[in-house]
C-alpha distance (Angstrom), angle and dihedral (degrees) to the residues before:
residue distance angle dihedral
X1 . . .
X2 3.77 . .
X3 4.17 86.0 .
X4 4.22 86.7 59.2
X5 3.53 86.9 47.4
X6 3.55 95.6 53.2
X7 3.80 99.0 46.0
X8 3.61 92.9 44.1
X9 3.55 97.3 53.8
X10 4.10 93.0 46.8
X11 4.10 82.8 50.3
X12 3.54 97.0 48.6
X13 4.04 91.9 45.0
X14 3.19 92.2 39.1
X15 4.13 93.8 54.2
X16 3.63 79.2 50.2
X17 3.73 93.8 58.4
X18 3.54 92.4 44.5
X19 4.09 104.3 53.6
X20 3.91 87.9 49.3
X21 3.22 93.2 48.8
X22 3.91 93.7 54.5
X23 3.85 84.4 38.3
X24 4.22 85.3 62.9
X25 3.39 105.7 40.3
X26 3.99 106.4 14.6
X27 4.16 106.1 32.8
X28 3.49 103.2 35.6
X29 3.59 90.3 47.5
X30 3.58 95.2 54.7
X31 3.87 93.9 46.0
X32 3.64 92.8 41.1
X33 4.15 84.8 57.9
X34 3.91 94.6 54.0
X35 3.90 121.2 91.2
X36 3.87 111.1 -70.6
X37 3.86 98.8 -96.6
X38 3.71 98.9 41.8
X39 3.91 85.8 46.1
X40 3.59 84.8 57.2
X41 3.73 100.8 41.9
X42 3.68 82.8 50.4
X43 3.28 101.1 56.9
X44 3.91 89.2 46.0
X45 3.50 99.4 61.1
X46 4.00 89.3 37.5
X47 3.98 80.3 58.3
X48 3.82 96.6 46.7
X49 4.03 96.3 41.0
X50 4.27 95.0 48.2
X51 3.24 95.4 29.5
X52 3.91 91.3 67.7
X53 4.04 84.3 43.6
X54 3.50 110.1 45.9
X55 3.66 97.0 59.3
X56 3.47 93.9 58.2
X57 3.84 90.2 49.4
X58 3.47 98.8 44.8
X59 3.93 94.2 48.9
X60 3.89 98.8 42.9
X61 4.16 80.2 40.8
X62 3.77 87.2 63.2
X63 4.11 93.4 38.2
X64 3.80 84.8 58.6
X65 3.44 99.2 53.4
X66 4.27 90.9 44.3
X67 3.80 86.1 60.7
X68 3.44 95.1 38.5
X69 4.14 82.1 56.6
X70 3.42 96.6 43.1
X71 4.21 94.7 49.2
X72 2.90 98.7 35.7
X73 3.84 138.2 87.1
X74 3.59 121.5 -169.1
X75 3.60 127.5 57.7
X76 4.22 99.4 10.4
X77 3.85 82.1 146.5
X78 4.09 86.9 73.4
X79 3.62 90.1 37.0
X80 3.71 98.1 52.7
X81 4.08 81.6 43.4
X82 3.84 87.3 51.7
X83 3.63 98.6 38.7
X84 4.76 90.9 55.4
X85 4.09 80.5 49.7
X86 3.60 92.3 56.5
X87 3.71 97.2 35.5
X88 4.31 84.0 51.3
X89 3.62 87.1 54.1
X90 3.71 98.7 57.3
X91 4.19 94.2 39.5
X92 4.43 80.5 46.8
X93 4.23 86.0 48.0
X94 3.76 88.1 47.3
X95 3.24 106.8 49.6
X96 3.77 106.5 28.1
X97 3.70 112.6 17.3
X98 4.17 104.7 33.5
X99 3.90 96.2 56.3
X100 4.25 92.6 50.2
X101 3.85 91.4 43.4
X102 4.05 83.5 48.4
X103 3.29 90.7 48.7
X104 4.20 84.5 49.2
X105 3.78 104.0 45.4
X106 3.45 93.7 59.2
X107 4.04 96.8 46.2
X108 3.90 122.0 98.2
X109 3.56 136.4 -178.1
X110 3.93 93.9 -85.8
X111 4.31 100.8 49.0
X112 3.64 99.8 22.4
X113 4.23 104.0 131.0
X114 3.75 120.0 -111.7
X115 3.72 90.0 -105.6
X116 3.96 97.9 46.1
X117 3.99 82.1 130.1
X118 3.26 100.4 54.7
X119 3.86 87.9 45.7
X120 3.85 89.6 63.8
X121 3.78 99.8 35.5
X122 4.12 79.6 60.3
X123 3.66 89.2 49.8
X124 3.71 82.9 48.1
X125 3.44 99.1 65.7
X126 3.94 98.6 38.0
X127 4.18 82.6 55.6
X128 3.83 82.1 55.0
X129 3.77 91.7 57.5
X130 3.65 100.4 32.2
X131 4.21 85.5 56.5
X132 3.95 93.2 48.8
X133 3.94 84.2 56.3
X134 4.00 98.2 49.0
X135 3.94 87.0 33.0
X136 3.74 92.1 55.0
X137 4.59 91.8 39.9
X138 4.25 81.4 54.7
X139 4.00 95.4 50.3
X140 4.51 84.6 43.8
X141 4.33 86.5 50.6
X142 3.98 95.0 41.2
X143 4.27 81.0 49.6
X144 3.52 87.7 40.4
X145 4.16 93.9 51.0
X146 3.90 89.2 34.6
C-alpha cells in the first residue's frame, strides 16, 4: 500500500512539474507569439481554465506527500524537505501569482490596462521561481522513493 502511495504521489507531482513547465517555456511562448489581442485572450482563458486546476493539484500534491511522511518510514528527511517546497509554492501562488492572474482572467481586449504585458511578464518570472521550488520537491520524492 505504502509502495502505491509513493509512486502515485511522485506521478501526480511530477505531472505537476511537467504542465508548468510547458506552461513557462512552451505555452506562454506560443501565446506570447500570436497577435496582441488573441495573445491576450489567450492568456485569459489559460488563466481562468488552470487557475481552477492548479489549486486543487497543488493542495492534494502537498496532502500526498503529508501522508506519505506520516506512513512512511524511510527517508522523511526528503519528505519533510519536499513537503516546505510544496507548502512555499502555494504561500508564493498566493501571494504573488493568484492576484495578477485574477487580475488577467477577467481582462479582454476592450479593459485590459496599458501595462497588461508587463503584468504577465511579472507573472512570468514568479512561475519561473514557483517551478524551481516544485521541480526541486519532485527530484527530493523520486530520491526519497529511489
Amino acid at each position: 500500500m505504502l509502495s502505491t502511495l509513493e509512486v502515485t504521489t511522485v506521478v501526480i507531482v511530477g505531472l505537476m512539474v511537467g504542465v508548468e513547465f510547458s506552461v513557462a517555456f512552451v505555452l506562454n511562448r506560443v501565446i506570447d507569439a500570436l497577435p496582441e489581442d488573441s495573445a491576450q485572450q489567450a492568456h485569459a482563458h489559460g488563466g481562468r481554465m488552470l487557475g481552477a486546476v492548479m489549486p486543487v493539484w497543488y493542495v492534494g500534491s502537498l496532502v500526498l506527500v503529508a501522508v506519505w511522511a506520516v506512513a512512511g518510514r524511510d527517508g522523511t528527511g526528503l519528505l519533510v524537505t519536499a513537503a516546505a517546497l510544496l507548502v512555499l509554492s502555494v504561500i508564493m501562488s498566493l501571494l504573488l501569482l493568484v492576484p495578477i492572474n485574477n487580475r488577467n482572467k477577467t481582462w479582454t481586449p476592450e479593459n485590459r490596462p496599458a501595462d497588461w504585458r508587463q503584468q504577465l511578464d511579472r507573472w512570468a518570472r514568479y512561475h519561473y521561481g514557483r517551478l524551481a521550488l516544485i521541480a526541486a520537491a519532485f527530484a527530493l520524492l523520486a530520491v526519497a522513493r529511489g
